[in-house]
C-alpha positions as CSV (number, residue, x, y, z in Angstrom):
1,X,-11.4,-9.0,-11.3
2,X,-11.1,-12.5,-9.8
3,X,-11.9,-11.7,-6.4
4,X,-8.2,-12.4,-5.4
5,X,-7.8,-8.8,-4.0
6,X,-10.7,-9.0,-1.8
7,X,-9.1,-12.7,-0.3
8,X,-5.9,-10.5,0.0
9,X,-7.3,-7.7,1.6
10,X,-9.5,-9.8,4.1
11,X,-6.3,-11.9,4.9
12,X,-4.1,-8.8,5.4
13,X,-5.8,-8.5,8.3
14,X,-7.3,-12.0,9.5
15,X,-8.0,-10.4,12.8
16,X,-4.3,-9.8,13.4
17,X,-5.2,-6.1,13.7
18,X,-8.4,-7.3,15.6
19,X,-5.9,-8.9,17.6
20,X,-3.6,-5.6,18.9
21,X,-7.0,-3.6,18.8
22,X,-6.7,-1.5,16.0
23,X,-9.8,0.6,14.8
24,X,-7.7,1.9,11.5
25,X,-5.2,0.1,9.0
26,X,-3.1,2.5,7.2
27,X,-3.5,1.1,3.8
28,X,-4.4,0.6,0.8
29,X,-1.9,3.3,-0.7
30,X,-3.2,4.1,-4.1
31,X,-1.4,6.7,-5.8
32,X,-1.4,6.6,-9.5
33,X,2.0,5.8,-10.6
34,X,3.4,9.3,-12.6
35,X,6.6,9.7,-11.9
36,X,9.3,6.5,-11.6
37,X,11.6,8.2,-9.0
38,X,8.7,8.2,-6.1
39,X,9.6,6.3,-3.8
40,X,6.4,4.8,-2.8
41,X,5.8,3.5,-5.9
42,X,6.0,-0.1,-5.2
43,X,3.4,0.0,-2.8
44,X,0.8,2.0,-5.3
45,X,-1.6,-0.1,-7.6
46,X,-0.1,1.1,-11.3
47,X,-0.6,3.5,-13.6
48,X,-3.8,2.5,-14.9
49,X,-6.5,4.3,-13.1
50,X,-9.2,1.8,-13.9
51,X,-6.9,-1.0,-13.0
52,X,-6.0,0.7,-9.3
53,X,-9.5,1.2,-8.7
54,X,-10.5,-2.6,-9.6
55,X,-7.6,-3.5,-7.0
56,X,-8.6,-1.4,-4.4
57,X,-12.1,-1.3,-4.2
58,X,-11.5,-5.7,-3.8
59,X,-8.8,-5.0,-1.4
60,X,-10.8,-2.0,0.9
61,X,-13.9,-4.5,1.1
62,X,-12.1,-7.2,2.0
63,X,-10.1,-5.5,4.6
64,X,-13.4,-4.4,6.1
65,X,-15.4,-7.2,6.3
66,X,-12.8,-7.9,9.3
67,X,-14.3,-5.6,11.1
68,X,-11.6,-3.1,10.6
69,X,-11.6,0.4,8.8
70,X,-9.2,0.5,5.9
71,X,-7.2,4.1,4.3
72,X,-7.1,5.1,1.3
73,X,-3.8,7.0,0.7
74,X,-2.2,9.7,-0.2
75,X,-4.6,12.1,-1.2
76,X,-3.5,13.4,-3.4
77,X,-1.0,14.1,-6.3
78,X,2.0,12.3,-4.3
79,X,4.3,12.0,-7.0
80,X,7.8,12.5,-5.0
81,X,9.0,11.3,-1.9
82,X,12.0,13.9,-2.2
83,X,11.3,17.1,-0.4
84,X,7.5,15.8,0.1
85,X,6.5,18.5,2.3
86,X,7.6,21.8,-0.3
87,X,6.3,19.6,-4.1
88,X,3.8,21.4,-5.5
89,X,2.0,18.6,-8.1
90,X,0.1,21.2,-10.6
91,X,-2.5,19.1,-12.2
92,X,-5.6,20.7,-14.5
93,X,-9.1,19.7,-14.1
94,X,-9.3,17.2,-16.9
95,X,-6.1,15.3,-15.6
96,X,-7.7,15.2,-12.1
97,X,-10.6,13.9,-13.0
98,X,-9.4,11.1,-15.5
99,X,-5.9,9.9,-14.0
100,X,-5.3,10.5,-10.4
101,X,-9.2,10.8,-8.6
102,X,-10.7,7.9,-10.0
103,X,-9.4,5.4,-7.8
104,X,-10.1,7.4,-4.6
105,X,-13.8,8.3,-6.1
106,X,-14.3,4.2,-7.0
107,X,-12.4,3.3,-3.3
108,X,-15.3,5.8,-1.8
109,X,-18.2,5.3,-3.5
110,X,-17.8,1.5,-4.0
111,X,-15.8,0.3,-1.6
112,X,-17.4,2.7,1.5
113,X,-13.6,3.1,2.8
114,X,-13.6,4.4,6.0
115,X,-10.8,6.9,6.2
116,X,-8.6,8.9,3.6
117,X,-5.2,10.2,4.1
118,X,-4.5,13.4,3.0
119,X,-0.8,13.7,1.3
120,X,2.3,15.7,2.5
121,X,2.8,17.5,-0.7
122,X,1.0,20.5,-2.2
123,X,-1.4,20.2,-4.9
124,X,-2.1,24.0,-6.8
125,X,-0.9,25.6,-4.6
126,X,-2.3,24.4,-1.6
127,X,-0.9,21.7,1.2
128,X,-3.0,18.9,0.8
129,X,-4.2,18.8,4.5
130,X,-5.7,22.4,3.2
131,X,-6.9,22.1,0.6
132,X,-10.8,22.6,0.6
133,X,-11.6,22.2,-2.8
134,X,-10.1,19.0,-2.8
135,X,-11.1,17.5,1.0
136,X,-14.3,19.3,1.1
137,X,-15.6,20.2,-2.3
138,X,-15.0,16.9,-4.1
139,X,-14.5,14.5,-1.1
140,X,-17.4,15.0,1.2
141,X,-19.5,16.9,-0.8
142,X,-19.5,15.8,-4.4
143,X,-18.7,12.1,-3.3
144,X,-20.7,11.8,-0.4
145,X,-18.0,10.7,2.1
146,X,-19.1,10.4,5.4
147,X,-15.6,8.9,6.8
148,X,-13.2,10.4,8.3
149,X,-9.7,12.5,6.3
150,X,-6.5,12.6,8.5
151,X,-3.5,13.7,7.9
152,X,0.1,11.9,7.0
153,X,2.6,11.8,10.0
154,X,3.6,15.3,10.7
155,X,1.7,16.6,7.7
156,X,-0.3,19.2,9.1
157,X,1.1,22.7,8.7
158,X,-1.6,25.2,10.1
159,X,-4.3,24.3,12.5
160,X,-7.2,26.4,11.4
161,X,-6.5,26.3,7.7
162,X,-6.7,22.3,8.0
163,X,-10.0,22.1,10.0
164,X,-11.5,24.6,7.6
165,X,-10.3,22.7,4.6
166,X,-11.5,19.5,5.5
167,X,-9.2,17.6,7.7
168,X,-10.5,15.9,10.6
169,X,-7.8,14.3,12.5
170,X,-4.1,15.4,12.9
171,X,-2.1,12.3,13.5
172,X,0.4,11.5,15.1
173,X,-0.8,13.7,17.6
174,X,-2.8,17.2,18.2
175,X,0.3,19.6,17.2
176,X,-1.4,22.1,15.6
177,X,-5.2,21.2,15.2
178,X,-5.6,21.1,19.5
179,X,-7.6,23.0,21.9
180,X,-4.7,25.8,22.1
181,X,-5.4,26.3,18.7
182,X,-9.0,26.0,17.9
183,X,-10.6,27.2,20.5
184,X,-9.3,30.7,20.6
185,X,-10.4,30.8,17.1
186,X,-13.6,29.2,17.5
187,X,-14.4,32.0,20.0
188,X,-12.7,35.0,16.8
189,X,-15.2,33.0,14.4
190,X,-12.2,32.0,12.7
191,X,-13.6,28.1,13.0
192,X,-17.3,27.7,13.5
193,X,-18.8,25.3,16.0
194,X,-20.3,22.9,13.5
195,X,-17.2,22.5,11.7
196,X,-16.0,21.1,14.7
197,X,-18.8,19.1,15.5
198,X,-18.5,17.5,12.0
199,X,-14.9,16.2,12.8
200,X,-16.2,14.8,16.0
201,X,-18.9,13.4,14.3
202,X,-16.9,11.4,11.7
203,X,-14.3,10.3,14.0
204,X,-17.0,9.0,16.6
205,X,-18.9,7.3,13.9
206,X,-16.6,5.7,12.1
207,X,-14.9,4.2,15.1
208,X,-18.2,3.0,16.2
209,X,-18.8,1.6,12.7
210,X,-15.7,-0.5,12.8
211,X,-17.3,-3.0,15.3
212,X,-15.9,-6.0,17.4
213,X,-12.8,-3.7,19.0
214,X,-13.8,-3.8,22.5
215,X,-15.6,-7.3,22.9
216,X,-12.4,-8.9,20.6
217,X,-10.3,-11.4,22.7
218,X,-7.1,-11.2,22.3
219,X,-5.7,-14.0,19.8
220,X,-2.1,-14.3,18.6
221,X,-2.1,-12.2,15.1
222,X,0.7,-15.0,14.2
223,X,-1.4,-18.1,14.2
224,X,-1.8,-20.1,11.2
225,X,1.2,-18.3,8.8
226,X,1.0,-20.9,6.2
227,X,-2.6,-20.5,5.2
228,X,-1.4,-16.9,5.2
229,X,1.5,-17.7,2.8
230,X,-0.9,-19.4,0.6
231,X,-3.6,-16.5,0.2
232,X,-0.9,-14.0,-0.6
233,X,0.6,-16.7,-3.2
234,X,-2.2,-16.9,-4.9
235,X,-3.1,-13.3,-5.1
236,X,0.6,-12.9,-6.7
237,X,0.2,-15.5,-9.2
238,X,-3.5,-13.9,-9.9
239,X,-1.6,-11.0,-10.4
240,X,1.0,-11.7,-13.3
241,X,0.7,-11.3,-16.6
242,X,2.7,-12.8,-18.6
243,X,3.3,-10.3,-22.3
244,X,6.0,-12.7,-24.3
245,X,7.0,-15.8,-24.1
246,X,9.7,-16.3,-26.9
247,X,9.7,-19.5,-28.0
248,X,7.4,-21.3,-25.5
249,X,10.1,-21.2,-22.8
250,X,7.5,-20.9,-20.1
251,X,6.7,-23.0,-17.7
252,X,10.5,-24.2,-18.1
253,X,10.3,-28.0,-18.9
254,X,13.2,-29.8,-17.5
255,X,13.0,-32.3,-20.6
256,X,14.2,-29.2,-23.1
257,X,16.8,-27.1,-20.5
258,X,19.9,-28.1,-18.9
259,X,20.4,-25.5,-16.5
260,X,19.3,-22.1,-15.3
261,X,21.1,-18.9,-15.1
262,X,19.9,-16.4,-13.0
263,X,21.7,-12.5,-13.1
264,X,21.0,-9.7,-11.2
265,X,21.9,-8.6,-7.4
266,X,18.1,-8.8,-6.7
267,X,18.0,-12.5,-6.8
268,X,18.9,-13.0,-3.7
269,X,18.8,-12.8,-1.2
270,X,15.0,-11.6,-1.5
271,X,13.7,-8.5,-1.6
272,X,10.3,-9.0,-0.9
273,X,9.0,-5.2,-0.3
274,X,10.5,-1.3,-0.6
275,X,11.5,0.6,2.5
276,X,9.7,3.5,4.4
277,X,6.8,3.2,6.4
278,X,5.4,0.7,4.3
279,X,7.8,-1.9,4.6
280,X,6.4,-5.1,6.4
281,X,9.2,-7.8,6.7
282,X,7.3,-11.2,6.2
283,X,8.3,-14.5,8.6
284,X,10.0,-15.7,5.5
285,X,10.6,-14.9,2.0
286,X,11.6,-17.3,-1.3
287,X,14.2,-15.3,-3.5
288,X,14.1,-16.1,-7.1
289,X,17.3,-18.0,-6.6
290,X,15.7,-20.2,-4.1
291,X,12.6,-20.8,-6.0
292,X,14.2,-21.9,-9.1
293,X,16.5,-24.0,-7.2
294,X,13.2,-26.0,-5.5
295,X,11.9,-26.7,-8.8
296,X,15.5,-27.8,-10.6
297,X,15.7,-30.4,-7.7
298,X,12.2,-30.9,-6.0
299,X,10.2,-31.7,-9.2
300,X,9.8,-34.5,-11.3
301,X,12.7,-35.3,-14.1
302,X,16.3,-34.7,-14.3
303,X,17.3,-32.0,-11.7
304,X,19.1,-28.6,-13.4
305,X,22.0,-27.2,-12.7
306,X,21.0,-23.6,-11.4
307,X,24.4,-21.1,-11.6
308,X,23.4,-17.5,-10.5
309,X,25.4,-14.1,-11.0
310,X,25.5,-11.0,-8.8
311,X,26.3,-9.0,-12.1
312,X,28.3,-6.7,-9.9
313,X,31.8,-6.1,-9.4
314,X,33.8,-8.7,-7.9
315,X,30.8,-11.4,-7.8
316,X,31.4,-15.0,-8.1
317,X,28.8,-17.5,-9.5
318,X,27.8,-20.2,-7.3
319,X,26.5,-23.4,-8.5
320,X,23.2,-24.3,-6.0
321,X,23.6,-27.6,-4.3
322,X,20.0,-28.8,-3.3
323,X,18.1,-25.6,-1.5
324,X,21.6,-25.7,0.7
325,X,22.6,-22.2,1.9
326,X,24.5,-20.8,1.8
327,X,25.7,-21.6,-2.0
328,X,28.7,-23.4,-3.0
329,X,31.2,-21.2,-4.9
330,X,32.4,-23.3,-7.9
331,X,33.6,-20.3,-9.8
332,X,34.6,-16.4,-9.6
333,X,35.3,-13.6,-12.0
334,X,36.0,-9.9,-11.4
């Protein structure tokens, strides 16, 4: 890899999280792309499993050398956003093992991360926040992971089964893993002490390990956007690949086109990231309409006339003017 999704990670959080005092960021999410209805696909790293790991482990370190703990997510098997808490994913050994653990194994035992979120679904059976064979057997035992596992939002179903399992941390808050809970079976031997003392353990140590919380001052996590901008250009340039180019078309040459038409309902305005919890609405966004506009007019050589087309029903085409918004409508069709 280039190195690019280390820059990313580390400017992903440029000490804006530093800045509101966070110990954790919720990311990367790394689920290996199996199904194309999930929802949170577009924030996953592919389908590849070596290719997700290369991108994470760059991202995690890079989000880490600011001081700040990153999390790897969902663990695992979270193939469906629909009816996520009832799925059960049934995957065999050999599939585990060679499609959806590698990036999580290569994102611990590369990357150190600091904290893996455990998934909403089921996984053989077995609710993700307890499932011990998974969280304990293969996570902390097999890898080595001394971090911490907490769950999804809400995604903790039964208070002893979890702590047994594995999980350390109920988030958002203490619904069924609290002292109501435990304790009673702490004193049954239904939860031993040193389980407990492991949770307490990795939470403790891992917020310690995330240093430069308490002595940070408190800078605006705003300044300096278009350095910002930059970084995360570059990363998505680093990032394409480009598998036909029919005739040389690309780059487009303004000495062999006359104009540009662009289709689809996506164009713009842009659409920069999915919905959910993951969605992060930047300061500003370039749709492709807008981009390709710059270049007709802002480059050197003849400007191009740009038309775009919703492709929907009852869309006009509008013929750009010079980055003027909104569009001029020079024509309409049903």
């Amino acid at each position: 890899m280039s190195g690019g999704e280390r820059r990313l990670g580390a400017a992903t959080l440029d000490r804006a999280e530093q800045a509101i005092k966070q110990h954790f960021l919720l990311a990367p999410g790394v689920n290996i792309n199996r199904a194309p209805m999930n929802g949170r696909n577009f924030e996953y790293f592919g389908e590849d499993p070596f290719l997700a790991s290369r991108i994470a482990v760059g991202y995690i370190k890079g989000v880490q050398s600011q001081g700040v703990s990153a999390t790897v997510k969902h663990f695992l098997g979270n193939n469906s956003e629909f009816d996520r808490h009832n799925t059960d994913s049934i995957i065999d050994e050999r599939t585990l093992r060679e499609i959806y653990l590698p990036v999580f194994e290569a994102a611990v035992k590369e990357a150190h991360v600091g904290a893996i979120m455990d998934s909403y679904n089921l996984t053989n059976g077995l609710h993700m926040s307890q499932n011990k064979y998974l969280l304990t057997d293969v996570v902390k035992k097999e890898w080595g992971f001394d971090g911490l596992i907490m769950s999804d939002w809400s995604g903790t179903y039964d208070g002893i089964e979890a702590a047994n399992a594995g999980q350390d941390l109920e988030m958002p808050s203490g619904l069924h893993m609290n002292a109501e809970t435990l304790k009673p079976a702490i004193e049954q031997g239904k939860v031993s002490l040193a389980t407990i003392d492991d949770k307490v353990r990795r939470i403790r140590e891992q917020r310690c390990d995330s240093t430069g919380f308490t002595v940070i001052k408190l800078i605006s996590p705003f300044h300096d956007i278009t350095r910002k901008a930059s970084g995360a250009l570059n990363a998505a340039l680093e990032g394409i690949t480009l598998l036909k180019n029919e005739g040389g078309l690309l780059p487009l040459a303004k000495s062999k086109i006359k104009s540009v038409l662009i289709v689809g309902p996506d164009a713009f305005p842009a659409v920069p990231v999915g919905g959910g919890s993951a969605e992060v609405q930047p300061f500003a966004a370039v749709s492709f309409l807008e981009g390709l506009t710059n270049y007709a007019f802002n480059h050197p050589g003849k400007p191009l006339q740009v038309f775009y087309d919703r492709a929907c029903s009852r869309t006009a085409i509008w013929r750009t003017p010079p980055i003027s918004l909104p569009y001029r409508l020079t024509g309409s069709r049903d």
